[in-house]
TORPA-4810 file (N, C-alpha, C, O; in nm, 3 decimals):
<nodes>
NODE_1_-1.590_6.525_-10.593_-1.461_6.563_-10.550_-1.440_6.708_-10.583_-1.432_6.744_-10.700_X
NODE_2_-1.431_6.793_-10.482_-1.348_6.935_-10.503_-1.230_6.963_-10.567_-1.157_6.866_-10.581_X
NODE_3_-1.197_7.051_-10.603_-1.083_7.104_-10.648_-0.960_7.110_-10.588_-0.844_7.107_-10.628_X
NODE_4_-1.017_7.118_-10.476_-0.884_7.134_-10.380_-0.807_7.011_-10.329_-0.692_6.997_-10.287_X
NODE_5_-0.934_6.908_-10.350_-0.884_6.773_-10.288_-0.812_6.717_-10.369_-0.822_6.755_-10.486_X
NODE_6_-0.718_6.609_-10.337_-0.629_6.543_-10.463_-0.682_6.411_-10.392_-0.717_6.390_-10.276_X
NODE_7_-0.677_6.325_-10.508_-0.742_6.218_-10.496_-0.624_6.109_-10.435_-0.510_6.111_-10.480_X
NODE_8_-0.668_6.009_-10.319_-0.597_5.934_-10.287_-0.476_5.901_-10.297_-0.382_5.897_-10.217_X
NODE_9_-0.497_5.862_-10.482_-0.312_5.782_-10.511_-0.171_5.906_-10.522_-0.050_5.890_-10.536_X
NODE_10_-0.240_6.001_-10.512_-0.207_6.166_-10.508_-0.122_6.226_-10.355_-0.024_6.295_-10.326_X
NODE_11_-0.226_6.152_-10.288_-0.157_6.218_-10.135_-0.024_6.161_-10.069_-0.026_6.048_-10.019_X
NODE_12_0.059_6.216_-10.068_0.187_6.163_-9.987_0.205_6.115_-9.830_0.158_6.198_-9.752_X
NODE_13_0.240_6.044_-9.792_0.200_5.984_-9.656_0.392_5.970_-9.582_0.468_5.912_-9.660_X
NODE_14_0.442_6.006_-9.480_0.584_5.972_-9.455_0.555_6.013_-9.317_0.488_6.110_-9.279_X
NODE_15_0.649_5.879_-9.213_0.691_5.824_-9.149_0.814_5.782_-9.086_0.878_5.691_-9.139_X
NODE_16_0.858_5.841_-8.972_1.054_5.788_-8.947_1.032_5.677_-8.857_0.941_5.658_-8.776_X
NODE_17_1.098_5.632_-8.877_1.133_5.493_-8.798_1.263_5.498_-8.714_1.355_5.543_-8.782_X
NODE_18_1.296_5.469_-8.598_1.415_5.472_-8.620_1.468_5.337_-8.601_1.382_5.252_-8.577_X
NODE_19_1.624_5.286_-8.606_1.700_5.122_-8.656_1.737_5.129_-8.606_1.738_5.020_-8.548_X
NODE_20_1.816_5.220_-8.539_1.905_5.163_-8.442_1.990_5.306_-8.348_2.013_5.405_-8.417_X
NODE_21_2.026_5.311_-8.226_2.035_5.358_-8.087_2.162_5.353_-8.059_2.195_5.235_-8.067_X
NODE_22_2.245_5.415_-8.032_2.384_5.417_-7.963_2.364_5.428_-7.826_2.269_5.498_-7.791_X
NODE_23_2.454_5.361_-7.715_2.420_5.409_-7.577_2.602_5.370_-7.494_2.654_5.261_-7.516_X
NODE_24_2.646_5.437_-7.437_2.717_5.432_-7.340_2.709_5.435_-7.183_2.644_5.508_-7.109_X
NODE_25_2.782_5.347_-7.160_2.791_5.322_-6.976_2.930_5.316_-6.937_3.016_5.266_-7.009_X
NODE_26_2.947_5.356_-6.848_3.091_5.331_-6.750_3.068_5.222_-6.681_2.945_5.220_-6.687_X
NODE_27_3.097_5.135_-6.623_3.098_5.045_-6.541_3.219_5.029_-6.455_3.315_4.988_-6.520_X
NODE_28_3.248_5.051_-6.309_3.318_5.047_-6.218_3.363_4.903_-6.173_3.269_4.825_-6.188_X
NODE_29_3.465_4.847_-6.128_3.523_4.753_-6.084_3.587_4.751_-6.019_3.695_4.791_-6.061_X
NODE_30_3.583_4.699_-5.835_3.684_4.725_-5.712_3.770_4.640_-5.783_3.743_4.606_-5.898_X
NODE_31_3.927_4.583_-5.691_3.990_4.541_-5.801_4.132_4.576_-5.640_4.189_4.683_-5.619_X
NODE_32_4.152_4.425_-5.546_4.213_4.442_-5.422_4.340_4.378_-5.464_4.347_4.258_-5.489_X
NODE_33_4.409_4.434_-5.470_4.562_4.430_-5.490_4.641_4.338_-5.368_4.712_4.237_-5.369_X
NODE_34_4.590_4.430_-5.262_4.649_4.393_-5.124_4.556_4.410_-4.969_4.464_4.491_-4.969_X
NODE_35_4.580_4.346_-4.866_4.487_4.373_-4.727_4.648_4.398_-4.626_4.759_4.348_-4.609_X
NODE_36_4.550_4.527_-4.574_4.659_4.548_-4.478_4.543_4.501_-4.328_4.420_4.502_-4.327_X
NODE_37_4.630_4.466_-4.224_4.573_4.436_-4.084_4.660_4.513_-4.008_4.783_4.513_-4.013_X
NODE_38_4.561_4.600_-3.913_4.622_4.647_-3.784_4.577_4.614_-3.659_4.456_4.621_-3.637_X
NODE_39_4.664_4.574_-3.560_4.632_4.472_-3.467_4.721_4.590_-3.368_4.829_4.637_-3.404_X
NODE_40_4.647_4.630_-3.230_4.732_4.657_-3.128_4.748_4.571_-3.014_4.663_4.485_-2.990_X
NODE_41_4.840_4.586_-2.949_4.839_4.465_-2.831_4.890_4.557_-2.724_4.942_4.667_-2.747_X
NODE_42_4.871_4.507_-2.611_4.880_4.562_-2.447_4.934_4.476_-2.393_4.889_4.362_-2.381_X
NODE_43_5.055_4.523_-2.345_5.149_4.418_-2.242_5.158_4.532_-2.116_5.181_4.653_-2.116_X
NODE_44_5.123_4.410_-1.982_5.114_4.465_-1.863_5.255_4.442_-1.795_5.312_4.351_-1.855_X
NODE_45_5.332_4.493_-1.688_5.408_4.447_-1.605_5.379_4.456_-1.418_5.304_4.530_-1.354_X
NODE_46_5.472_4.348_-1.374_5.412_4.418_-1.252_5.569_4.465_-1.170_5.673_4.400_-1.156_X
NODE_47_5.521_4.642_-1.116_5.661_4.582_-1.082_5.653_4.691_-0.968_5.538_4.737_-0.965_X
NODE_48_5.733_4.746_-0.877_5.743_4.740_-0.681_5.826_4.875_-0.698_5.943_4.890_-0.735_X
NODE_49_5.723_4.977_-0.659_5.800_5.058_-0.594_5.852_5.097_-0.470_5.780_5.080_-0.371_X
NODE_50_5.970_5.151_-0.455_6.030_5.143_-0.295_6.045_5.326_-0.256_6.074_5.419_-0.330_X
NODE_51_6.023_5.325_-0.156_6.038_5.451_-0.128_6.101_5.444_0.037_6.114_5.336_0.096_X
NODE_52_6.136_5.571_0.095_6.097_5.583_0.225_6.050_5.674_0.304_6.095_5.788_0.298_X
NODE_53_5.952_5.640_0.391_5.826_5.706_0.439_5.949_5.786_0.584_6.041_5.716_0.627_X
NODE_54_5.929_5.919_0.633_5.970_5.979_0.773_5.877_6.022_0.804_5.771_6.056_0.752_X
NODE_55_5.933_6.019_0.922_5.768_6.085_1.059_5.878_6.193_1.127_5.999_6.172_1.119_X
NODE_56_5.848_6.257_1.163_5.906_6.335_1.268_5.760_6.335_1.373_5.640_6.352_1.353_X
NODE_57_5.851_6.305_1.502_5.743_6.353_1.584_5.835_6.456_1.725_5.954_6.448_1.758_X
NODE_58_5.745_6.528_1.770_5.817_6.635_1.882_5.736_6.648_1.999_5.616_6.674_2.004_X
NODE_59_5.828_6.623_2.105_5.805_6.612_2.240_5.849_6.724_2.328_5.965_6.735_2.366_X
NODE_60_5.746_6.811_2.362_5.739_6.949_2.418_5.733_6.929_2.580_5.625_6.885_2.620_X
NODE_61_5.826_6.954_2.674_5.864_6.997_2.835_5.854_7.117_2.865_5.911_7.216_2.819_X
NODE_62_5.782_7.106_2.942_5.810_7.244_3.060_5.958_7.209_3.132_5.992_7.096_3.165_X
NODE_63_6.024_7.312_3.147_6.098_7.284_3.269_6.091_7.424_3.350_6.117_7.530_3.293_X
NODE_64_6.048_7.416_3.500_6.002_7.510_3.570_6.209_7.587_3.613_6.314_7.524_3.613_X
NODE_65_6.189_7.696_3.633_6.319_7.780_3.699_6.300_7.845_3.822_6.354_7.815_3.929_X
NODE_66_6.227_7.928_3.803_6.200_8.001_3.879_6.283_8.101_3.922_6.254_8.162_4.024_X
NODE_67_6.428_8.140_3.832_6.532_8.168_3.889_6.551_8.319_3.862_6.515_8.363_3.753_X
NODE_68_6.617_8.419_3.976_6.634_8.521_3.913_6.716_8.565_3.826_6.821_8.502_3.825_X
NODE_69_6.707_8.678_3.727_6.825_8.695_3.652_6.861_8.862_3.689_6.789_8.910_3.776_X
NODE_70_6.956_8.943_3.635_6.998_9.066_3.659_6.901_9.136_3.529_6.822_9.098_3.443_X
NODE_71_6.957_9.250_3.571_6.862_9.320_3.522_6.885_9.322_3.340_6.788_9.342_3.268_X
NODE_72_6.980_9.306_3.301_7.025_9.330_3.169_7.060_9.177_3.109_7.127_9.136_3.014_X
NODE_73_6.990_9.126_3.197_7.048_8.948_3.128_6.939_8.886_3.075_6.868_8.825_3.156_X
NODE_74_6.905_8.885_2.950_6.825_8.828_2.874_6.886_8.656_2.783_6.976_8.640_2.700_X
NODE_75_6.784_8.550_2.849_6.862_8.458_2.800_6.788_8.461_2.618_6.693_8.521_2.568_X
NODE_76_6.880_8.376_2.571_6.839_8.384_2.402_6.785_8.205_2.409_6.789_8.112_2.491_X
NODE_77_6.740_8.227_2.284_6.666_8.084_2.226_6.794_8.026_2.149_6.849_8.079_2.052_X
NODE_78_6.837_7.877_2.228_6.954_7.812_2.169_6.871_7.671_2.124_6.759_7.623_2.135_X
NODE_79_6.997_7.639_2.068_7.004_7.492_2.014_7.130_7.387_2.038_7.251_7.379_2.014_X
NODE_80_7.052_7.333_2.084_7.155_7.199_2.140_7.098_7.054_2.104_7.006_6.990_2.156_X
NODE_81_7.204_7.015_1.972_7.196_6.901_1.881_7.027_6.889_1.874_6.976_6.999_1.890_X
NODE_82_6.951_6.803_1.859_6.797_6.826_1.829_6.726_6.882_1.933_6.604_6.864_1.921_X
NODE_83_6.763_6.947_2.035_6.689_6.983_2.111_6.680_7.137_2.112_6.790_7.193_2.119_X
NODE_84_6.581_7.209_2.106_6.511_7.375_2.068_6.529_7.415_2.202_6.481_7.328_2.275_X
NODE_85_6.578_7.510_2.267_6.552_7.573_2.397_6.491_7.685_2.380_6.546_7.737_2.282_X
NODE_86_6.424_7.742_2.412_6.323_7.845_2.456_6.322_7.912_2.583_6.235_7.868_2.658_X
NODE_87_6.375_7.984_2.618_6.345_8.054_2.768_6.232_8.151_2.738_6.224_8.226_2.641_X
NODE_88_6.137_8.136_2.849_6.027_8.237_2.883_6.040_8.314_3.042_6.043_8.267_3.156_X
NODE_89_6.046_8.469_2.981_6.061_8.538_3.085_5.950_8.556_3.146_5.854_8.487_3.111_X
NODE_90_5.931_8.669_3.272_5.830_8.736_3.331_5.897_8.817_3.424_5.996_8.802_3.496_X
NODE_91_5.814_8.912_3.402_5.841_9.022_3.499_5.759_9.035_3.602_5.636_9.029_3.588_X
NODE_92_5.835_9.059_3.745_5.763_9.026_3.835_5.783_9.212_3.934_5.888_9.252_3.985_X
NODE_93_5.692_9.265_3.933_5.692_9.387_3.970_5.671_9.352_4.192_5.588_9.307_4.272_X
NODE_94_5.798_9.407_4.190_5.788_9.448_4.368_5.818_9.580_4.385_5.781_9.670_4.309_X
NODE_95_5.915_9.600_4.528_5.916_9.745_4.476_6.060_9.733_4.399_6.098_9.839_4.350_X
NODE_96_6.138_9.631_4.382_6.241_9.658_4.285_6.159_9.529_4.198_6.082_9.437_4.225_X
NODE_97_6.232_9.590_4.070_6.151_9.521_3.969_6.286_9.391_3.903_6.383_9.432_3.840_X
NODE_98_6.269_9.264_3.927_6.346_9.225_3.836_6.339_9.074_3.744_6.229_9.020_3.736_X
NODE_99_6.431_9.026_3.692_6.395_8.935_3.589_6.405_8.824_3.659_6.490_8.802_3.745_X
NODE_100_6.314_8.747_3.621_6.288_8.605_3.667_6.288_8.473_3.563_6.177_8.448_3.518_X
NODE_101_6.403_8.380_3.515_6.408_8.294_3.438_6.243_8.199_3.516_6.218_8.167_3.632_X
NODE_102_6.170_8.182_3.399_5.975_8.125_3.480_6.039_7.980_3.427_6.077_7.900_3.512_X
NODE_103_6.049_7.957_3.320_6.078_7.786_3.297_6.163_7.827_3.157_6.182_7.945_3.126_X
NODE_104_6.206_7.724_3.085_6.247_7.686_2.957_6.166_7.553_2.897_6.122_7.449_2.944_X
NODE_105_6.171_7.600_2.801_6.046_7.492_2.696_6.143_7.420_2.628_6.188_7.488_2.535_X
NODE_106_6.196_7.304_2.637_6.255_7.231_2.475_6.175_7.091_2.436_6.120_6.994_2.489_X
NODE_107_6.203_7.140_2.320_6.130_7.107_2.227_6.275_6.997_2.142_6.374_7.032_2.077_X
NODE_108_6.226_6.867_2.181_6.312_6.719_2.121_6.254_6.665_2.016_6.135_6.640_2.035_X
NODE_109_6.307_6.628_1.880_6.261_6.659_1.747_6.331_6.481_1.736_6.453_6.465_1.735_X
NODE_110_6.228_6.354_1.727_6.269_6.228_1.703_6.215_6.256_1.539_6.112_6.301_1.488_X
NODE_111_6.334_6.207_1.493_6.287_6.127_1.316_6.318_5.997_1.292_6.434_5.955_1.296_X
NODE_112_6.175_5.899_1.255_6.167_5.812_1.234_6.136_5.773_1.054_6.062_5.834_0.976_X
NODE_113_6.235_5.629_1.024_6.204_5.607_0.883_6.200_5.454_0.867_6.262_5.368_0.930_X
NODE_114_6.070_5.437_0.720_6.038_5.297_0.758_6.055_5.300_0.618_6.059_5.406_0.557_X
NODE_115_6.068_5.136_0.536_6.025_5.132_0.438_5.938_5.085_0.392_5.881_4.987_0.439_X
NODE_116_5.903_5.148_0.278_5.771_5.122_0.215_5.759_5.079_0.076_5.794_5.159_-0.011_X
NODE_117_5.715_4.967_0.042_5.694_4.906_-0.111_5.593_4.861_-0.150_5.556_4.767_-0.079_X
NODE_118_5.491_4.894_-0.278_5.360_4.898_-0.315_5.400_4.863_-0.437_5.484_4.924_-0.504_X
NODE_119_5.326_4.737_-0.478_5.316_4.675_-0.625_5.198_4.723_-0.718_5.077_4.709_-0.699_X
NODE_120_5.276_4.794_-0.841_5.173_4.855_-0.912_5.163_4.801_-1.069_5.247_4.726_-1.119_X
NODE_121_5.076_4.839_-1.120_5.062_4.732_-1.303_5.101_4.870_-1.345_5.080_4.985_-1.306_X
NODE_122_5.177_4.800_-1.457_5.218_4.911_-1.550_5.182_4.877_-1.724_5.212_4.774_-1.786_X
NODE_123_5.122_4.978_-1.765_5.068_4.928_-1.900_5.168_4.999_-2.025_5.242_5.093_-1.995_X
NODE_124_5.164_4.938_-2.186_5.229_5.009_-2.265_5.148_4.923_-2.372_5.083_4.821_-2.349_X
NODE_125_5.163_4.982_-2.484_5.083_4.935_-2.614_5.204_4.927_-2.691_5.314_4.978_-2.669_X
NODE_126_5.160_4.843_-2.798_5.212_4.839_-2.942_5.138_4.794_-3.078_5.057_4.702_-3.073_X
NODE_127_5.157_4.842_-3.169_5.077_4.873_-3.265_5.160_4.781_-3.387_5.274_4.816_-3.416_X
NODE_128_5.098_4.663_-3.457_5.168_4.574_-3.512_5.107_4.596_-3.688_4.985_4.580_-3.692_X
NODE_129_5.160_4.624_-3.806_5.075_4.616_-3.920_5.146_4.535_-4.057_5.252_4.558_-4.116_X
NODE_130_5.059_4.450_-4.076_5.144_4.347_-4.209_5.048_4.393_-4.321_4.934_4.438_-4.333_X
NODE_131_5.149_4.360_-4.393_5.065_4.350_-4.557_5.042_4.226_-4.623_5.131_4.145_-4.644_X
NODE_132_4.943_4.213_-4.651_4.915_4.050_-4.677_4.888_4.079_-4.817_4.773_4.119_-4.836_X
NODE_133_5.011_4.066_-4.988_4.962_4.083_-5.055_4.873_3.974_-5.170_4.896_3.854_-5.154_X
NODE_134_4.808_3.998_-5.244_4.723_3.910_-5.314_4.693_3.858_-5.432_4.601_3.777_-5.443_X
</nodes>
């Protein structure tokens, strides 16, 4: 045995152990108090609309004249109850020059009305919510 060595019952020997561990957790828990339900519903109706439909329709004549007029007599465009008058001139060159009523145009304006009714769906919602508690 050397000098340096210490003999067996001499040498110190140590060791930790450990006994015992602390540990923490959270643990979560849902936890339903109450249920709510939402329910929508759709109610249809049926229901008729009325209106009324017009036509106009117009029925255009010649009516021939042929007639003379003076020199400064210009007829005008009248109206008589639905009917449009129109005179159309022409000038008819001879050696005197003068006015010639050629025809009048009227123009008879019928209005017709009918009725009309078309059944249509009509939609609307509603939105219903309870609490069902627990």
């Amino acid at each position: 045995m050397g000098k340096s060595e210490k003999p067996l019952a001499e040498q110190t020997y140590s060791e930790t152990l450990p006994l015992a561990e602390e540990q923490a957790e959270i643990i979560r828990h849902r936890h339903v108090d109450a249920k709510i339900q939402v329910s929508r519903t759709t109610h249809t109706r049926q229901e008729t609309l009325a209106s009324e439909l017009t036509q106009e329709e117009v029925h255009i004549r010649h009516i021939p004249f042929n007639k003379r007029l003076a020199d400064d007599e210009i007829p005008q465009m009248r109206q008589e109850g639905d009917l449009l008058i129109i005179p159309v001139i022409e000038e008819e060159i001879e050696i005197v020059r003068r006015k010639v009523l050629k025809e009048e145009i009227h123009i008879l304006k019928n209005t017709t009305s009918e009725k009309y009714t078309q059944d249509v769906t009509l939609r609307h919602q509603e939105v219903t919510i309870t609490k069902d508690e627990n």
